[in-house]
N, C-alpha and C positions, 0 to 999 in steps of 0.2 A: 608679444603684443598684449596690453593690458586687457583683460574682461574681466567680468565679475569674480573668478575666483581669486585671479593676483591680486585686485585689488583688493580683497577679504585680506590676504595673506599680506597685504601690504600696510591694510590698517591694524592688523594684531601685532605685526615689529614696532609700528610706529606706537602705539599701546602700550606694549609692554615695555619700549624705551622711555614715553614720555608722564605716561596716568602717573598721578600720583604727586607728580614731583616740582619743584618750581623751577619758571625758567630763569637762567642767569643769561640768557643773550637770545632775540629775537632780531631779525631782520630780513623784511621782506620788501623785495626787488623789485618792485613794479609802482608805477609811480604816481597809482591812486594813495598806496598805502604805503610809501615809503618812507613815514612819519613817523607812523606806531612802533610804538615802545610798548611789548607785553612782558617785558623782565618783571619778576619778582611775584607774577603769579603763577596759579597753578595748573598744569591740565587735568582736566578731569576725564576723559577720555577721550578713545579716537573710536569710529567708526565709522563703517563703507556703507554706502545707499547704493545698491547697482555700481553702477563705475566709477560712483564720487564719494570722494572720504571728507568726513567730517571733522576737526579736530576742535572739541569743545575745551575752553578755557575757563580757569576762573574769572569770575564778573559779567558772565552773559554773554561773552563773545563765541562763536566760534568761525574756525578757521575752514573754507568751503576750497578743496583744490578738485583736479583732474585730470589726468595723465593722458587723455587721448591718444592718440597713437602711440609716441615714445618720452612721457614722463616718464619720472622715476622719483623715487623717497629712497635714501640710503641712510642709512643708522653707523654710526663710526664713535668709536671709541676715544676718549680725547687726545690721545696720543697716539691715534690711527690716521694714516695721508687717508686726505679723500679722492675717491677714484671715479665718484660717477658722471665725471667731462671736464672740459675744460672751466674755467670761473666764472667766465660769461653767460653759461648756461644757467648756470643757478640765478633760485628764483627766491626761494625761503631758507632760513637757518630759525631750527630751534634747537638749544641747547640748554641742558641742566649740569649739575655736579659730575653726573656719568656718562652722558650720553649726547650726541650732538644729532639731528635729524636735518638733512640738508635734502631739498627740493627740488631735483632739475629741469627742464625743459616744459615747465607747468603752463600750460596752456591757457587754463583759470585759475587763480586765484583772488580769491575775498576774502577780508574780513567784515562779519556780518554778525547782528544780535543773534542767539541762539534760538531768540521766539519770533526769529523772522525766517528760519530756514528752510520753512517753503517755499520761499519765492527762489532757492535754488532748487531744489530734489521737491518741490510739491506737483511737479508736472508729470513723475516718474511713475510707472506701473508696478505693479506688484514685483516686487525683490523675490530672484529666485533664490536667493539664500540667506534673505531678512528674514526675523518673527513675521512679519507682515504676510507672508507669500500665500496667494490664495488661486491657484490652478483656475478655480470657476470665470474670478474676474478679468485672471490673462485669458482666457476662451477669449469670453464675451469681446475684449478688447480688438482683440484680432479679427474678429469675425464681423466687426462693426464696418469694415470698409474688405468685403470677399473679393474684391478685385483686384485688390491689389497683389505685386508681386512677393511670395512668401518671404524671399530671403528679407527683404526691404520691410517687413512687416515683424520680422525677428528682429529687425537691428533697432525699429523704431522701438526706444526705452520708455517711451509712454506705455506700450504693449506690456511690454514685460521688461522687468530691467536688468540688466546683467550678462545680454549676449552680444558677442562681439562677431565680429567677419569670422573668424576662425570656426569658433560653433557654429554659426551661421551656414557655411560649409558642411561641415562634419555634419548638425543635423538636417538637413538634406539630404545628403548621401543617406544615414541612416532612415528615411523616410523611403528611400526610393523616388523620390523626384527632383524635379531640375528648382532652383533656387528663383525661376522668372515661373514657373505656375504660378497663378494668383490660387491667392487662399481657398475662396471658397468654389475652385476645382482639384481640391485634395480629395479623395476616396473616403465611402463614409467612415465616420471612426479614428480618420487618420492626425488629424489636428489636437484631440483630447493625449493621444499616444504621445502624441510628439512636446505637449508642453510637459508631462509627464517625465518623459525622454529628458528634455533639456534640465530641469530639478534634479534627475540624477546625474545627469554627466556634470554640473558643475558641483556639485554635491562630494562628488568623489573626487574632484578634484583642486576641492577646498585647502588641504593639506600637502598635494603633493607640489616638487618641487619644480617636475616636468609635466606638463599637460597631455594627458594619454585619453583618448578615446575606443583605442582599436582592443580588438581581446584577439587579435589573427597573428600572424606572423607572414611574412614574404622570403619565398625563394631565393636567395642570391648567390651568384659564382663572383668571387672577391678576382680582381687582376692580378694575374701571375706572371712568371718572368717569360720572356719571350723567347717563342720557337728559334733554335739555333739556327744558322743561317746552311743553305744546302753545302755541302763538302764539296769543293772542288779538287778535282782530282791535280793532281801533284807532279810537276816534269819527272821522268825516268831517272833515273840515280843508278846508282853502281850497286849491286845486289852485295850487301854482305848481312851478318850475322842478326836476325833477329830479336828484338829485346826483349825480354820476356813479357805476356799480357799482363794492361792493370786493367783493373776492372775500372769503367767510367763512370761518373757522377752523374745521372741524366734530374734535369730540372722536374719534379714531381709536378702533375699536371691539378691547377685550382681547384678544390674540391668545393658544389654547392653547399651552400652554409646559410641556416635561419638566423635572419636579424629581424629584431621586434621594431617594427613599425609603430608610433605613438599616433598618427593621425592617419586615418582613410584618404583623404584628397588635400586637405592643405598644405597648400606647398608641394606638392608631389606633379606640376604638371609634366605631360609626355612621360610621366612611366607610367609601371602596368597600376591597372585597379588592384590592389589585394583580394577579390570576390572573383573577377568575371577575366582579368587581366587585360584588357582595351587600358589604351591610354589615356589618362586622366586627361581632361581641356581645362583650359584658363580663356577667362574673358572677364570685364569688368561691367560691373554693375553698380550703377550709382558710386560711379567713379572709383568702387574696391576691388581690389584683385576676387574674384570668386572660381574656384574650382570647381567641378562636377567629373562626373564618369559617364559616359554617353552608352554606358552598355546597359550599367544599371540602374540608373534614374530617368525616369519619363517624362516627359513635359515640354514645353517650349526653352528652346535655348534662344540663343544670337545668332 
């Protein structure tokens, strides 16, 4: 699921494929803009605002998309099949000498002057992973409306921009409270920790390939082959000469085994907690799937 760190990761592929270089084929799929012709200039960079990427062009333009739930930007070699869906999906192609950058399932896209790119990203809060990012003013943001419920107050990107349902989740759990507390019934202190919290966890996971929050590990017995069935005893035969014993193969019994867990409760509903081991609930809030642990997060649920 796209949050701010893939999409960091998604605007330095499409950077390092496209900055620099002229396009020899542009074409995008939507049918305000299915005019434009940007062949034959140049990009001058790409980069991520929170969940939206930027792709600035030579001439003033730049290119405003968004991956919502399940976008995607894939980078393919000219002589690479593309594999990110079927053809209908796509939404943009840009292509230079080396490199083709193909757009699926783009929920938004525009092209816009680049000194008007506010009126896409100038509504957004402070970037937890832009130069911009200023902890004070994500506070204040948040705390401007204390009633409201936490999780719903993370996801609104005017607050802070760059958290998705996922973190969403995970910093809760890390908080110790349920995702419907309204804000300003967090514990004192707790609110400063936690925006704090969220700069590092997408911070760290800027670079990596898979999204990990947890530093624990959980118990598991992997499935083994199944108990042999009871011996039934055998009609009476004619006694003759015994064969000599072999010794029998007995199926070794599953031995528990640590597998590293990357997230505390996303996606993890009805198994155990990794901390308390209660099983994690699922319910939806403002129509997204949200996880919690009811052992160790406090607050109002559903």
């Amino acid at each position: 699921m796209p949050e701010g760190d893939t999409v960091l990761q998604t605007a330095t592929r499409l950077h390092e494929a496209l900055a620099g270089r002229v396009l020899t084929r542009s074409d995008l799929r939507v049918p305000r803009f299915a005019t434009a012709d940007l062949s034959g200039r140049t990009v001058l960079d790409v980069i991520a605002r929170g969940k939206h990427l930027l792709t600035r062009i030579e001439g003033g333009l730049t290119l405003h998309s968004h991956l919502r739930m399940d976008g995607a930007w894939r980078v393919y070699a000219p002589d690479e099949r593309w594999r990110g869906g079927p053809g209908h999906q796509i939404r943009a192609i840009l292509a230079n000498a080396e490199h083709t950058a193909v757009g699926y399932r783009l929920p938004v896209l525009e092209l816009l002057r680049t000194s008007e790119e506010d009126r896409a990203v100038g509504h957004l809060g402070p970037d937890l992973l832009g130069p911009d990012w200023d902890p004070g003013r994500a506070l204040d943001r948040l705390l401007a409306a204390p009633e409201r419920p936490l999780g719903e107050a993370l996801l609104d990107q005017r607050n802070l921009a760059g958290i998705g349902n996922v973190y969403k989740c995970e910093l809760c759990f890390l908080a110790r409270v349920t995702p419907w507390l309204p804000v300003g019934a967090l514990p004192d202190g707790a609110l400063p920790r936690l925006v704090t919290l969220a700069e590092r966890l997408l911070n760290a996971n800027r670079d990596r390939p898979t999204r990990t929050t947890t530093i624990t590990s959980e118990l598991r017995t992997p499935p083994g082959p199944p108990s042999p069935p009871s011996a039934t005893p055998a009609p009476s035969a004619p006694a003759t000469t015994p064969a000599p014993a072999r010794a029998s193969a007995r199926p070794r019994a599953p031995q528990p085994v640590r597998v590293q867990e990357r997230l505390y409760v996303y996606g993890r509903a009805r198994r155990p907690c990794l901390r308390c081991g209660t099983p994690i609930r699922l319910a939806d809030q403002d129509d997204r799937p949200t996880y919690w642990c009811p052992g160790c997060q406090s607050g109002p649920t559903p």
